[in-house]
LONU-875072 format. One record per residue (C-alpha): residue in one letter; x, y, z; residue number from 1. Coordinates in pm, 1 decimal. Last residue first. Layout:
residues N
{A,{X,Y,Z},NUM}
...
//
This chain:
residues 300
{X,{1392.4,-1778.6,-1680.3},300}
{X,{1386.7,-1676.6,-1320.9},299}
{X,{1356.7,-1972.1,-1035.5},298}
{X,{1542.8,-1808.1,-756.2},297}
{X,{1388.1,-1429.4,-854.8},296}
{X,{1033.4,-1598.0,-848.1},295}
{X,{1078.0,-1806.2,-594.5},294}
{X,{1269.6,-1506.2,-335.8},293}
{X,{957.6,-1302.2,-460.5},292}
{X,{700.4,-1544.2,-334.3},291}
{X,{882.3,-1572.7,-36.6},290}
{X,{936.2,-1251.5,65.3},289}
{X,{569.6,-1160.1,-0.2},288}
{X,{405.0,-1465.1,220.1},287}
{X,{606.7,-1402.8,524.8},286}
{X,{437.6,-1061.8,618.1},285}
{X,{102.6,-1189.2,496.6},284}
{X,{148.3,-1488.1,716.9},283}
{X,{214.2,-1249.5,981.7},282}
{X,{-85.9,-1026.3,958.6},281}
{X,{-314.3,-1326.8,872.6},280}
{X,{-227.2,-1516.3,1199.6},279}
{X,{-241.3,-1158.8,1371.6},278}
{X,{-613.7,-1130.8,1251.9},277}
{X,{-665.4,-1512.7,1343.8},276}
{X,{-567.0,-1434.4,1693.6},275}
{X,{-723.1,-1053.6,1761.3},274}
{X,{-1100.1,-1212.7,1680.3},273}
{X,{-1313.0,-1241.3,1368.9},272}
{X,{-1354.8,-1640.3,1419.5},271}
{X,{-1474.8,-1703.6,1016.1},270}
{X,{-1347.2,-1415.4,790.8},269}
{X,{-1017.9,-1502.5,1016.3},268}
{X,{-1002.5,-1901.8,930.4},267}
{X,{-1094.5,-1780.9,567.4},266}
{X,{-741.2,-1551.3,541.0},265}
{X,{-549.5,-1801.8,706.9},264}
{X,{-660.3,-2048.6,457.1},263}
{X,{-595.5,-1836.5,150.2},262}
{X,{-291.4,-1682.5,289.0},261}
{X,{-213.6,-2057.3,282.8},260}
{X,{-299.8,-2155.9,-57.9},259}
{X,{-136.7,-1864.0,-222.7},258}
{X,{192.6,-2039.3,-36.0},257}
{X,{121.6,-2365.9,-224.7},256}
{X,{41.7,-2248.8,-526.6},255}
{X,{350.4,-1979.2,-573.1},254}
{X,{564.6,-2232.3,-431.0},253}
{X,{452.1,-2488.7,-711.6},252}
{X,{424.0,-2214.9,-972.6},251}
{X,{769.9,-2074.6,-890.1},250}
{X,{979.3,-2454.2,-944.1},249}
{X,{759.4,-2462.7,-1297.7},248}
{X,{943.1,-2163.0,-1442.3},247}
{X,{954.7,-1751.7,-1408.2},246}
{X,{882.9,-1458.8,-1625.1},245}
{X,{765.9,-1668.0,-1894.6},244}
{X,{436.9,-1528.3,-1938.6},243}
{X,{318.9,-1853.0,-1817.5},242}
{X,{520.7,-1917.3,-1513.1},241}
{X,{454.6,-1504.2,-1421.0},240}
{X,{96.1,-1649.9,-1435.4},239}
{X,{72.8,-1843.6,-1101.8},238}
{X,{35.1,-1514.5,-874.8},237}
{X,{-250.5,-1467.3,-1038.0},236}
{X,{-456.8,-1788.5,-974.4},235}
{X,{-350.5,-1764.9,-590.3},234}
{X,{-419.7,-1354.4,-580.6},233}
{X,{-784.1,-1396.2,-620.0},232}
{X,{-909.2,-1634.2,-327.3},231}
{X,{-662.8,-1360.7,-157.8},230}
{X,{-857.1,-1122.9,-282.3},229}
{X,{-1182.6,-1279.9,-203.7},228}
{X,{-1072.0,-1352.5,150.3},227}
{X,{-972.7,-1058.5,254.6},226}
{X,{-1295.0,-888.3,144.8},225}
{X,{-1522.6,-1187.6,281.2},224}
{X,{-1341.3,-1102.8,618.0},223}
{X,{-1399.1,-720.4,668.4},222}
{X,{-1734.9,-737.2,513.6},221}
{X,{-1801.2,-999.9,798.1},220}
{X,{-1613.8,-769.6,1058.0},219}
{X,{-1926.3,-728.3,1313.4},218}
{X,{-1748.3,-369.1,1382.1},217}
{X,{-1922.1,-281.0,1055.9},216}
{X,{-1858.1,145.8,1035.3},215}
{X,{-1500.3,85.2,1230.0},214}
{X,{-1412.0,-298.0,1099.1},213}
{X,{-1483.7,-104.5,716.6},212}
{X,{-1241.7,189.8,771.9},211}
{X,{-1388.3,542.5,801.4},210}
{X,{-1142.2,721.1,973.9},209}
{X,{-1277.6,883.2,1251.7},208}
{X,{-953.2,961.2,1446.0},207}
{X,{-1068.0,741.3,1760.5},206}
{X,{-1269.1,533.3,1497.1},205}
{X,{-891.3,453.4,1340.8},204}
{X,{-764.7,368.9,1661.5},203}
{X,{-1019.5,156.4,1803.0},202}
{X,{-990.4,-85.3,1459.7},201}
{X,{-654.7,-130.8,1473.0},200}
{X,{-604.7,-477.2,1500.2},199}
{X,{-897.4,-515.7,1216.5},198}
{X,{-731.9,-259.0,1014.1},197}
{X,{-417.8,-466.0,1024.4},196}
{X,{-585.7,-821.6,905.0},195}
{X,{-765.0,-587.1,637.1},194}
{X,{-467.4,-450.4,534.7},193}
{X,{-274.4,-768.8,473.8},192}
{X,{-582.1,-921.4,318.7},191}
{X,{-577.4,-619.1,79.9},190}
{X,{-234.5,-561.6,-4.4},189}
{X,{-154.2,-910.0,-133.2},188}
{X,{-430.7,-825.7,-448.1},187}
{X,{-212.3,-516.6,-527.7},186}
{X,{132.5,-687.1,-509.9},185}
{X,{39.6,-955.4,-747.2},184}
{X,{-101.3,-792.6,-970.3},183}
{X,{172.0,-489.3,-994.3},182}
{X,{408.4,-844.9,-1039.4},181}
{X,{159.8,-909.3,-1303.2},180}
{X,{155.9,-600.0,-1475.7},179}
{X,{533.4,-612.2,-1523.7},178}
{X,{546.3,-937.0,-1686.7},177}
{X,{213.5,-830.9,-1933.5},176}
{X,{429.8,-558.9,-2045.3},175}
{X,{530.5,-197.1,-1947.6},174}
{X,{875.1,-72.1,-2130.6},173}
{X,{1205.6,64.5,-2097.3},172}
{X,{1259.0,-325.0,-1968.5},171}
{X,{1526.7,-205.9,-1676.4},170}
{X,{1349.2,89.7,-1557.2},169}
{X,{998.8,-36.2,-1633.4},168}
{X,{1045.6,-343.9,-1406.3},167}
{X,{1154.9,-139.1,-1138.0},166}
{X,{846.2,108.6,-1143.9},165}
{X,{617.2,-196.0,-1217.1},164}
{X,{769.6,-356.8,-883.3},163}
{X,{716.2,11.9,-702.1},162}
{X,{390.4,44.0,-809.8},161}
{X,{177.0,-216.7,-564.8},160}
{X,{108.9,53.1,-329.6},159}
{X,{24.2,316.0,-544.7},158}
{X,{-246.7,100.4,-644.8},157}
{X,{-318.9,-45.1,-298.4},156}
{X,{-425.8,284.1,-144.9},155}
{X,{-719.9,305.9,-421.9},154}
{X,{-818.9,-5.5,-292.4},153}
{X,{-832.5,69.1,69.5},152}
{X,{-990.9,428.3,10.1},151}
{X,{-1281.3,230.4,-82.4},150}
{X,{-1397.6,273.0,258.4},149}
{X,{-1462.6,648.4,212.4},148}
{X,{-1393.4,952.4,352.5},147}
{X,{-1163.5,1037.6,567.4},146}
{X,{-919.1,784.9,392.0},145}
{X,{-983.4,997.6,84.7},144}
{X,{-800.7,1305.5,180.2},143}
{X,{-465.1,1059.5,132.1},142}
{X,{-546.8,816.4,-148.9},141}
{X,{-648.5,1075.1,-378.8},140}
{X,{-397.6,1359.0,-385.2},139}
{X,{-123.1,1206.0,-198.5},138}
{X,{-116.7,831.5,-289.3},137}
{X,{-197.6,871.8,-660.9},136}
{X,{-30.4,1214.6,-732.4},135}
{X,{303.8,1055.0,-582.9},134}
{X,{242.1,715.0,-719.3},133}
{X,{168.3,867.2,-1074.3},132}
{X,{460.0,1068.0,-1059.7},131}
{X,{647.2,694.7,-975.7},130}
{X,{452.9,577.1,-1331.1},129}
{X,{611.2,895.6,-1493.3},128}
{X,{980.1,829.2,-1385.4},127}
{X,{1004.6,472.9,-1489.5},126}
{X,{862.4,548.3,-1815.7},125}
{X,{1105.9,879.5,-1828.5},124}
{X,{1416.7,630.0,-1807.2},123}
{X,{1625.3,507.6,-1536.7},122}
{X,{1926.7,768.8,-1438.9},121}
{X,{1810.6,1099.5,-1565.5},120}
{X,{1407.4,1021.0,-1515.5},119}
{X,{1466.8,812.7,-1191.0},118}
{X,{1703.4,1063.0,-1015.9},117}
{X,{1518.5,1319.8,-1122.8},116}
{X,{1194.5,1213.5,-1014.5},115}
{X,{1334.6,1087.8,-634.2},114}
{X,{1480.0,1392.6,-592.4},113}
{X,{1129.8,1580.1,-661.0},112}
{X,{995.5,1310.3,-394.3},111}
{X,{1287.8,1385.0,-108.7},110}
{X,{1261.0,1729.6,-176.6},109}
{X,{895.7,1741.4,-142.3},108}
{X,{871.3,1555.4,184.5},107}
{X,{1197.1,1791.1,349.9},106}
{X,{1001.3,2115.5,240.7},105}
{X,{707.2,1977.4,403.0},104}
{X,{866.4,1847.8,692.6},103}
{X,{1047.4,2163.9,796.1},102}
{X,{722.4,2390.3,752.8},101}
{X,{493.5,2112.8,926.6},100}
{X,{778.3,2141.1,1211.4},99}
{X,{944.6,1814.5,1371.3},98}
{X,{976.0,1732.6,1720.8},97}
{X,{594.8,1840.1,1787.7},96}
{X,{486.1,1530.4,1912.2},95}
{X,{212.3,1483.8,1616.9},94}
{X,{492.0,1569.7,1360.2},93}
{X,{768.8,1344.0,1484.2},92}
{X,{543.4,1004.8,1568.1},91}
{X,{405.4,991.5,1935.7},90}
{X,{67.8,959.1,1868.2},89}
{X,{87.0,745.7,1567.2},88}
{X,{9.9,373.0,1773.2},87}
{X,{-215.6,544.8,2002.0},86}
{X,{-418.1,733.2,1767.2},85}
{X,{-552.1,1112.8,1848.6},84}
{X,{-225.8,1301.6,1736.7},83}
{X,{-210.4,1092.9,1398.4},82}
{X,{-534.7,1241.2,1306.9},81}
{X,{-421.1,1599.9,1331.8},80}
{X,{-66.9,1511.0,1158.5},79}
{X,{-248.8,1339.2,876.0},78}
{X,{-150.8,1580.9,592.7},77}
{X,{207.5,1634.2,727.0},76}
{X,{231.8,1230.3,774.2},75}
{X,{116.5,1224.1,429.1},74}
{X,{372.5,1441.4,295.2},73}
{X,{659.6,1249.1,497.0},72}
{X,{554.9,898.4,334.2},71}
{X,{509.5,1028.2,-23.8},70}
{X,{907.7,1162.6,25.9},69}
{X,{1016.3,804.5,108.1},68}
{X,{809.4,676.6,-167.5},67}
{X,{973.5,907.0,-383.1},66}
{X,{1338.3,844.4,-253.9},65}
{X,{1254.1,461.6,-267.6},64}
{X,{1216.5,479.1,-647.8},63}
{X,{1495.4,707.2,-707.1},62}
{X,{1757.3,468.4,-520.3},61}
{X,{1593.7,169.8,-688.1},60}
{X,{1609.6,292.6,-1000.4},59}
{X,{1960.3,423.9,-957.1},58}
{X,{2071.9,128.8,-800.3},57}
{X,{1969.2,-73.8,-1085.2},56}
{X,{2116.1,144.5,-1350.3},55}
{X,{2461.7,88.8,-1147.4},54}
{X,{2484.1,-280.4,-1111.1},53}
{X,{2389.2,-432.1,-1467.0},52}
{X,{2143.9,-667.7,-1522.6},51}
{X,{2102.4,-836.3,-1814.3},50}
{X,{1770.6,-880.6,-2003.8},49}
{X,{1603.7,-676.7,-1715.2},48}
{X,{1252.8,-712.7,-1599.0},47}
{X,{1294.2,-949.6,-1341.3},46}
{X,{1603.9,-765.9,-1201.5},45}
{X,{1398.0,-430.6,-1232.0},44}
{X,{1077.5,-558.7,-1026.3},43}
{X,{1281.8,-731.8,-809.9},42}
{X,{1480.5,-412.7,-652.3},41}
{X,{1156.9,-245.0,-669.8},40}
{X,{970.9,-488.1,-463.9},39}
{X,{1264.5,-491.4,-205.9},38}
{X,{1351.9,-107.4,-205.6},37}
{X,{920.9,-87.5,-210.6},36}
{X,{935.7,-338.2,120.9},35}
{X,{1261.5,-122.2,294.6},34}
{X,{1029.3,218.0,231.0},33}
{X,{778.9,35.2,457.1},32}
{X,{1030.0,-18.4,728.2},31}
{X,{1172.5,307.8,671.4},30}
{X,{879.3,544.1,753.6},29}
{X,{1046.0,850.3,597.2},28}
{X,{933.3,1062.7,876.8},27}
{X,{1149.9,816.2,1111.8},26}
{X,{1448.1,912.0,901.8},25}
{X,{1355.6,1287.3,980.8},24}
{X,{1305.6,1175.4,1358.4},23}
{X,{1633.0,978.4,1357.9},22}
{X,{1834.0,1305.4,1221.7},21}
{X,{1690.0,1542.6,1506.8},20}
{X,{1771.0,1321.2,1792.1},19}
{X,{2108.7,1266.0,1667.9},18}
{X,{2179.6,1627.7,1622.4},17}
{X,{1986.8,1729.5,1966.9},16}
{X,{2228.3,1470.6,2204.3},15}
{X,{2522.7,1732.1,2183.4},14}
{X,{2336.8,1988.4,2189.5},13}
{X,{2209.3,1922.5,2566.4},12}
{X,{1852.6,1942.0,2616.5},11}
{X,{1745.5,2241.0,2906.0},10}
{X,{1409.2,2079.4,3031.2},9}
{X,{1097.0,2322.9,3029.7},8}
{X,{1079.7,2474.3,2708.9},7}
{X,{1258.0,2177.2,2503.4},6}
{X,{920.0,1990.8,2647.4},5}
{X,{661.8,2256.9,2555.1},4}
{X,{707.7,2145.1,2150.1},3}
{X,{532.6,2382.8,1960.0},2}
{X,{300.7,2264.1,1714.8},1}
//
């Protein structure tokens, strides 16, 4: 898409440089890629007899340098429908500041970087489940979101990968530790997204995705959803105290703040409006740092 702007207003080169650098770091959608650094990051440390500075960073490093390449492919797969939604409308690839060409090759360096980095510096284990994330979130997730409402779910599994990811690195294995924290992850997702697909309902039946406030815009679907995973997520979330990932300090917090995405997940299945569905939002936001600072804090 060619850009008519840089046509008809001369741009200085010294400004283009910057420009150009903050809309390929923009491609790599940072604030989400700072959530799997986080999730990774903890994943690893939990899973790690001893932790040692280096092998971390590398699993980390490769970890976030496939979900940051994920992020740019599926921008270059959704640059129609990002053109015709206000809050994606102005992204690199819909404005035209970015190529499809330039983005594609940058996407698929970023991911194949990502691989290497995690096969030569974690372990293959580590580097197969993040293949998994790429084919997972690109191949299915991606052309499914056109199509389906249960492309929700399917987005949550390689959206709860990065803590299994980490935990593989530093275990060189998959146990019941690092399927909880990919547990735990998954089952936040869905109240989360519902409370944001609610918010956003206009602008994903302006680019006809098929998400379930757009094809039931009464939202009771939308709320009994978020509220059965989150009903879901409090016993779960208690189990790293019995698997011996973490101790009695985590189950409390654990309980308590599973109890509260539980309540602000029923007071928006109940009121449906723009309040409770921020209320969620937020407490969704909060709830995740938390839950992982208890569980790191209170590690056995």
């Amino acid at each position: 898409m060619k850009d008519v702007r840089a046509d008809a207003v001369p741009v200085p080169m010294v400004g283009r440089p910057q420009g150009a650098l903050a809309d390929y770091v923009a491609l790599t959608k940072p604030r989400l890629n700072l959530l799997v650094v986080a999730t990774s990051a903890a994943g690893y440390y939990l899973g790690a007899s001893s932790v040692a500075f280096v092998p971390m960073a590398e699993a980390v490093a490769g970890t976030a340098l496939v979900a940051a390449g994920a992020a740019v492919l599926n921008q270059v797969y959704e640059r129609d429908t990002d053109a015709l939604m206000r809050r994606t409308r102005m992204r690199p690839l819909p404005d035209g500041r970015i190529g499809t060409a330039e983005a594609r090759v940058f996407g698929i360096g970023l991911g194949g970087a990502g691989l290497v980095v995690l096969a030569m510096g974690a372990n293959a284990l580590a580097a197969l489940l993040a293949a998994i994330t790429l084919v997972t979130y690109l191949i299915v997730y991606t052309p499914m979101k056109r199509r389906s409402t249960a492309a929700t779910l399917v987005g949550a599994v390689p959206g709860a990968l990065p803590p299994l990811i980490g935990w593989a690195a530093a275990h060189g294995s998959v146990s019941i530790g690092g399927w909880t924290l990919f547990a735990i992850v998954f089952l936040w997702q869905i109240p989360h997204f519902m409370a944001i697909a609610w918010m956003c309902r206009d602008d994903y039946g302006k680019a006809g995705f098929p998400m379930l406030p757009v094809i039931e815009p009464d939202g009771r679907r939308t709320g009994r959803q978020a509220v059965a995973y989150a009903a879901c997520l409090v016993p779960v979330s208690l189990v790293p105290t019995f698997v011996g990932v973490s101790g009695s300090i985590y189950f409390w917090i654990a309980l308590l703040l599973g109890a509260a995405l539980l309540a602000l997940s029923i007071r928006f299945a109940r009121s449906r409006n723009e309040r409770s569905a921020r209320a969620l939002f937020f407490g969704s936001i909060v709830y995740l740092p938390l839950i992982w600072a208890a569980m790191i804090l209170n590690h056995r």
